[in-house]
C-alpha positions as CSV (number, residue, x, y, z in Angstrom):
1,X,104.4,48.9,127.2
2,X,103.5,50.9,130.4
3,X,107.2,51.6,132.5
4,X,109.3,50.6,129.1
5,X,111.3,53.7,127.8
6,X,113.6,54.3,125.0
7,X,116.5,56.6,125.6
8,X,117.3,58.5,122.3
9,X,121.4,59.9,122.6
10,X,121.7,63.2,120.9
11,X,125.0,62.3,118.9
12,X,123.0,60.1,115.8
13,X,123.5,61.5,112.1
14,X,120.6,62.1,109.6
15,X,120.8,63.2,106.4
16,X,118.7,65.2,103.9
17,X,118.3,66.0,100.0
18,X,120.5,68.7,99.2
19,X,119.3,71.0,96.0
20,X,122.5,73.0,95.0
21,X,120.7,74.9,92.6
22,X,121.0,78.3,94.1
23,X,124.1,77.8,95.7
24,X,125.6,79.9,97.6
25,X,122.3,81.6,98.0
26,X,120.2,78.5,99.0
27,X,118.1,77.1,101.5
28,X,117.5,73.7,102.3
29,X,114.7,71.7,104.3
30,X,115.9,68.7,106.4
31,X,113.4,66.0,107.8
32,X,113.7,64.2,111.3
33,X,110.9,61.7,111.8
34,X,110.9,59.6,115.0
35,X,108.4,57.1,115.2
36,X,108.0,53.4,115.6
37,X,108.1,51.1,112.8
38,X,107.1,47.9,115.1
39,X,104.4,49.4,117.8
40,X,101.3,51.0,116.6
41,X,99.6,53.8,118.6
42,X,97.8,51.7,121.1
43,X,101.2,50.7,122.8
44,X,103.3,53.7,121.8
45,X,102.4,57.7,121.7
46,X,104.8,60.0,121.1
47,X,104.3,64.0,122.7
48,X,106.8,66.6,122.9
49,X,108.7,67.6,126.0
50,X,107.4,71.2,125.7
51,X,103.8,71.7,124.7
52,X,104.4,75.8,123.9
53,X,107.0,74.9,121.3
54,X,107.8,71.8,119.0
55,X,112.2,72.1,120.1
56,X,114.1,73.5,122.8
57,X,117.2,75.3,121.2
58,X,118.6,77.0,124.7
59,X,121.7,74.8,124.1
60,X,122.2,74.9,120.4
61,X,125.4,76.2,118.7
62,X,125.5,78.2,116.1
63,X,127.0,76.7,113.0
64,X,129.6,78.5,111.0
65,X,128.4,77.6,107.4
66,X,124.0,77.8,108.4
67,X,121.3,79.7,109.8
68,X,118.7,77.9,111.7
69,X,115.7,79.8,110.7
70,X,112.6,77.7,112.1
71,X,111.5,74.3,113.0
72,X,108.5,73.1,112.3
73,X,106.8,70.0,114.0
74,X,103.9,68.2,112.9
75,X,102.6,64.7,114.4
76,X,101.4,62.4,112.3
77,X,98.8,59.7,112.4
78,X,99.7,57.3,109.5
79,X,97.9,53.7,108.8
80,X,99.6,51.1,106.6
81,X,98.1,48.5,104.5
82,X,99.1,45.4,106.2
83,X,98.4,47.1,110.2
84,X,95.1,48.2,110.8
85,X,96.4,50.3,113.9
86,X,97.6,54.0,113.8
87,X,101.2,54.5,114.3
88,X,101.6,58.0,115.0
89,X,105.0,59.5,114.6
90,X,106.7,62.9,115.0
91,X,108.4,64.5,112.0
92,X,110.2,68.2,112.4
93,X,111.0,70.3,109.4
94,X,114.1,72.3,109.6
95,X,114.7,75.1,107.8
96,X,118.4,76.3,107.2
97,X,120.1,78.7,105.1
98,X,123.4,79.0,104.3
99,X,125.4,82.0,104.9
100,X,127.0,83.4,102.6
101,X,129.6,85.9,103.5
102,X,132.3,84.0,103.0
103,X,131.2,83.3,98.9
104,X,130.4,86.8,98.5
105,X,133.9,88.1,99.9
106,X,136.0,85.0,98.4
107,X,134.1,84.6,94.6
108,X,131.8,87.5,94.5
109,X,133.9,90.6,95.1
110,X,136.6,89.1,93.3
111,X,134.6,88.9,90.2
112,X,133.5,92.6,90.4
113,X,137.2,93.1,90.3
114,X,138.1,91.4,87.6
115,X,134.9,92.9,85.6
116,X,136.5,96.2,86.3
117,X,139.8,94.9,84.7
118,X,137.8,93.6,81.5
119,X,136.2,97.5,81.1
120,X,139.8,98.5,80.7
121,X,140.2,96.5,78.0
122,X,138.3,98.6,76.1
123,X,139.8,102.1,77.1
124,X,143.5,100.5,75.9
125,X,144.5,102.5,72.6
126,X,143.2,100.3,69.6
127,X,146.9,100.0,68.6
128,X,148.2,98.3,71.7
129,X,148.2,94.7,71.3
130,X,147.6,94.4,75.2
131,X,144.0,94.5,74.5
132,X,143.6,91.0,73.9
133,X,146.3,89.8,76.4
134,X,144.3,91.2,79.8
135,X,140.8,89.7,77.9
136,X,142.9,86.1,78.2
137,X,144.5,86.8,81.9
138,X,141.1,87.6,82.8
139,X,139.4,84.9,81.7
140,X,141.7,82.5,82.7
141,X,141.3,84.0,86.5
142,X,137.4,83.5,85.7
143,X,138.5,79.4,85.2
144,X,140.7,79.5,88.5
145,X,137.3,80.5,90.4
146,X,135.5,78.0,88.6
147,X,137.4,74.7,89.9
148,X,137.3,77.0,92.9
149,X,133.0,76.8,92.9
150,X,133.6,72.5,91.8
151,X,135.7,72.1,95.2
152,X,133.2,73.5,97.5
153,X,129.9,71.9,95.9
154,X,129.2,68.2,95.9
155,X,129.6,66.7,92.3
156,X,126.1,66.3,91.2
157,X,124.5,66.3,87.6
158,X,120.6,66.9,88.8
159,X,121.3,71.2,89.2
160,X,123.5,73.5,88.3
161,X,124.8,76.3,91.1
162,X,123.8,79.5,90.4
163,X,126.8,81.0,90.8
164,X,128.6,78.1,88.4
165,X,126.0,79.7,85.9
166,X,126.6,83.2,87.2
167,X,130.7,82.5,86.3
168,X,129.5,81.0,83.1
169,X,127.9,84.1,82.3
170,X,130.9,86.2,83.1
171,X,133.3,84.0,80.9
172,X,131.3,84.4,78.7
173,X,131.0,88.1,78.2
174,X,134.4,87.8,78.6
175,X,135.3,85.7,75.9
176,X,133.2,88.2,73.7
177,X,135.0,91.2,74.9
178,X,138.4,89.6,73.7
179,X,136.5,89.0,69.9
180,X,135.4,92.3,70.2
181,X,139.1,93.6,70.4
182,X,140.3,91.4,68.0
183,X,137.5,93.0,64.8
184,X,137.8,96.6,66.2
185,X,141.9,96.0,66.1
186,X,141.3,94.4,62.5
187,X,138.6,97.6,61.7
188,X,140.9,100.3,62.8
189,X,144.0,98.8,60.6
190,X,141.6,98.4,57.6
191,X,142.6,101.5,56.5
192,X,146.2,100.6,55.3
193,X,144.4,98.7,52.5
194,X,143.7,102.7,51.0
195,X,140.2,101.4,50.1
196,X,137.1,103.3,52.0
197,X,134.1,102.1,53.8
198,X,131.1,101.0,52.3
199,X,128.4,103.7,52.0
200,X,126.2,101.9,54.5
201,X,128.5,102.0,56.9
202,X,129.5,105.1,57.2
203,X,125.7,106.5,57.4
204,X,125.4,103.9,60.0
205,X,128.5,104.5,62.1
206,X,129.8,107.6,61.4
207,X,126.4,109.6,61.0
208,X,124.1,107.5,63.7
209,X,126.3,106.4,65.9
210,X,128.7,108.5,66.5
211,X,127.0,111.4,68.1
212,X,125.1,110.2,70.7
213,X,128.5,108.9,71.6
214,X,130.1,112.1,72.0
215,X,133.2,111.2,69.7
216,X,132.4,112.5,66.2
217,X,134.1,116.5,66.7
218,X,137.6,114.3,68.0
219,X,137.9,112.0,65.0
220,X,137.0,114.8,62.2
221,X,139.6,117.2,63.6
222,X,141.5,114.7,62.9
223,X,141.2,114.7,58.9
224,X,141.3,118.3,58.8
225,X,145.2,118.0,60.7
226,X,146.1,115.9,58.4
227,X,144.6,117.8,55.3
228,X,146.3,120.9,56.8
229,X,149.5,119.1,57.0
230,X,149.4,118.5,53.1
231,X,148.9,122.4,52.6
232,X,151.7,123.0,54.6
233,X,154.3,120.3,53.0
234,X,152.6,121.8,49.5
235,X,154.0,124.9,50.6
236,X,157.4,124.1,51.3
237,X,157.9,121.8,48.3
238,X,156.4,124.6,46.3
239,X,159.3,127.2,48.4
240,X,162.0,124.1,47.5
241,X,161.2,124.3,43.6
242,X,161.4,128.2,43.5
243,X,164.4,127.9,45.4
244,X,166.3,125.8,43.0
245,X,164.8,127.9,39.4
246,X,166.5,131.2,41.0
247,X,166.4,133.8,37.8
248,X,169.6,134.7,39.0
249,X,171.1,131.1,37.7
250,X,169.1,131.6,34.0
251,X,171.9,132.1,31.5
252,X,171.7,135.2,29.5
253,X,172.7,134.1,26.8
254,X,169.5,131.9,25.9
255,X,166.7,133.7,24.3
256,X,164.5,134.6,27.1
257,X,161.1,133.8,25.5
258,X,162.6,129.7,25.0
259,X,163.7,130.0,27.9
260,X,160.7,131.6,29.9
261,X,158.5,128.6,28.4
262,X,160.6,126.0,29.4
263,X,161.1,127.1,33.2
264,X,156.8,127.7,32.3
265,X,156.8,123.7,31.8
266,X,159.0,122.9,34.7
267,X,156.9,124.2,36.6
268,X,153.6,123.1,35.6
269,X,154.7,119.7,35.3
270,X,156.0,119.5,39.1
271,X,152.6,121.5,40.2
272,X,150.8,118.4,38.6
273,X,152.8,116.1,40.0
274,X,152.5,117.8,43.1
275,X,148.6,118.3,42.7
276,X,148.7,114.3,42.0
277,X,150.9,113.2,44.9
278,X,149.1,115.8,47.5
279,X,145.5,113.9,46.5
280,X,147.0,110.6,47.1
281,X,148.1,111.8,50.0
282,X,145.1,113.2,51.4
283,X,143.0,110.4,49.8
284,X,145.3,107.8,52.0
285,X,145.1,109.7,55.0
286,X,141.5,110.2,55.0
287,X,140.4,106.5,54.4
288,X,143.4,105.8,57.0
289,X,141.4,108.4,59.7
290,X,138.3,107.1,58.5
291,X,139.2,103.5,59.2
292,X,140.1,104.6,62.9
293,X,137.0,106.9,63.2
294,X,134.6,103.7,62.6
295,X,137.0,101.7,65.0
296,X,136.6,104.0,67.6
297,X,132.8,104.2,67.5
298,X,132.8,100.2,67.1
299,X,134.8,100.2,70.2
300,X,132.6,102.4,72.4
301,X,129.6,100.8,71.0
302,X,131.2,96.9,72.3
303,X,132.1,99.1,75.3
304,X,128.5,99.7,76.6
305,X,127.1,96.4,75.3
306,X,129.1,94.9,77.2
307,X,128.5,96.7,80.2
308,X,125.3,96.4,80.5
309,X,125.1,93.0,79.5
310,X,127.5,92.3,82.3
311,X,125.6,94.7,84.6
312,X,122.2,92.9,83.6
313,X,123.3,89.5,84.4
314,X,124.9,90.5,88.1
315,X,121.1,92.3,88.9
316,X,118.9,89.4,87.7
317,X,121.6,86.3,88.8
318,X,123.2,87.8,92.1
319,X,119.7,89.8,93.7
320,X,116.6,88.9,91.6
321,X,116.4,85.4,91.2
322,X,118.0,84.5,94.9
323,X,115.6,87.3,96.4
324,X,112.8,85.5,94.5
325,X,113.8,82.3,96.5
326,X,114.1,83.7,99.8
327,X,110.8,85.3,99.3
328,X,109.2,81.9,98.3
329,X,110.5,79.8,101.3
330,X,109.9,83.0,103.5
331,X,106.1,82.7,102.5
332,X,106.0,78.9,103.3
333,X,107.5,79.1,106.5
334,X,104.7,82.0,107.6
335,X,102.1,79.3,106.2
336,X,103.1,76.6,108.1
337,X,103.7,78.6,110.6
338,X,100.8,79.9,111.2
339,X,98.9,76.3,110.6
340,X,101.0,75.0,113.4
341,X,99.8,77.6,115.7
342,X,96.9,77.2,115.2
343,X,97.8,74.0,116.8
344,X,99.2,75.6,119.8
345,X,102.7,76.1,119.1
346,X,104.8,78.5,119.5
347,X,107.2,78.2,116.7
348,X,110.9,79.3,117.0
């Protein structure tokens, strides 16, 4: 085979195995292996062009979507059952990884966003029935980035992106966060029913958790208003009914003592029913208040869950787990690296 050469143009295609699975933070290894199928070693060798290092990347462009981060060449020596002969062969191992501003500004930040909107949710006054409606707008935006993530990545059932679980994650919380208005919208109109809280939950909510939350002083002055409000409309029913039993308009004429005890049983008979109606009163409002009270707590209580939940699964989904990956192919690329020089190549 001595004066026979093959010309190789640069423009062929190769493709590799893509693993999706922590997309958009993922790095993939792609195989080129020339070598002859036909002529073993003893009519064809194959050496590189420059012994200091395995590929010669003074005129390679730099892609918009990956990062060339090393090549790695190793030749081969490989025997095959039916050809006792070595055929030797060449095989490069690319490393790439894909860059991933563009996810981060078009998916990423626009998540935060909308995580920010779903807080709100939860600072809305428990009577506004917009609660519930920005838990829904917001989690259908979540589904618009969704088919978003299924345009850009190849339709495959053998992973699952990590930021398809990431947005899974969010919707979620999300989905929870509009549950968690509905109960503390149904909790804080409880009260209307006049009937109070179980004993349980009052020691647990309104004793325990109420003051590491910093909202028990709000929601008690808020019964003692409302019990000073009866005082004062006690009052000026009381003024009303000495008002209207003037002695001035007693006839004369009546015996006085008769008379004195009747105006006595007026009057004791619309203190009762003022007693009765003032208890009822208070009675409703407090159960009413206490209804709220509980409401509120359950609400800043979902409030912080939530958070941190949501906080938790950006920190371990978003850094750990893709730092954990870059750090794993970091460390086999120094191994091999190192293996190959040892070899005598200078590695890019």
């Amino acid at each position: 085979m001595q004066g026979t050469y093959v010309l190789v143009d640069y423009n062929g295609t190769s493709s590799c195995k893509v693993d999706i699975t922590y997309f958009p933070f993922d790095d993939q290894k792609c195989i080129l292996r020339f070598g002859s199928w036909i002529y073993s070693g003893l009519w064809m060798n194959y050496v590189t062009m420059h012994q200091d290092r395995p590929i010669d990347l003074g005129n390679y462009v730099n892609n918009s979507e990956w990062d060339l981060l090393s090549v790695i060449l190793n030749k081969n020596i490989r025997t095959h059952s039916c050809c006792p002969d070595p055929h030797p062969d060449l095989t490069y191992l690319l490393h790439i990884r894909r860059k991933t501003f563009y996810y981060i500004f078009n998916i990423i930040v626009p998540c935060i966003m909308l995580f920010i909107l779903t807080l709100l949710t939860f600072w809305l006054p428990l009577t506004s029935g917009e609660k519930i409606t920005l838990g829904l707008s917001v989690f259908l935006a979540f589904s618009m980035f969704m088919l978003l993530i299924a345009e850009e990545v190849r339709a495959t059932s053998e992973a699952v992106p990590l930021i398809g679980i990431y947005l899974c994650v969010v919707m979620t919380m999300t989905s929870l966060s509009v549950i968690m208005a509905v109960i503390v919208i149904n909790v804080y109109n409880h009260g209307t029913k006049a009937k109070r809280a179980p004993p349980w939950v009052r020691k647990l909510v309104l004793d325990w958790m109420s003051r590491p939350l910093g909202i028990r002083h709000h929601l008690e002055r808020l019964v003692h208003t409302s019990h000073r409000d009866s005082k004062r409309d006690r009052n000026e029913c009381t003024k009303v009914a000495e008002n209207r039993i003037h002695p001035t308009d007693i006839d004369l004429s009546i015996n006085s003592r008769s008379q004195n005890k009747a105006i006595s049983k007026i009057v004791d008979a619309m203190s009762k029913d003022d007693d009765n109606s003032e208890q009822e009163m208070y009675y409703r409002k407090m159960v009413v208040a206490e209804w709220q009270r509980i409401a509120a707590v359950i609400d800043r209580v979902l409030f912080w869950i939530y958070f941190l939940g949501t906080i938790a699964s950006y920190v371990v989904i978003l850094i750990i787990i893709p730092g954990k990956n870059y750090t794993e192919w970091d460390a086999e690329v120094k191994q091999v690296r190192a293996m190959q020089n040892s070899q005598g190549f200078t590695l890019q």
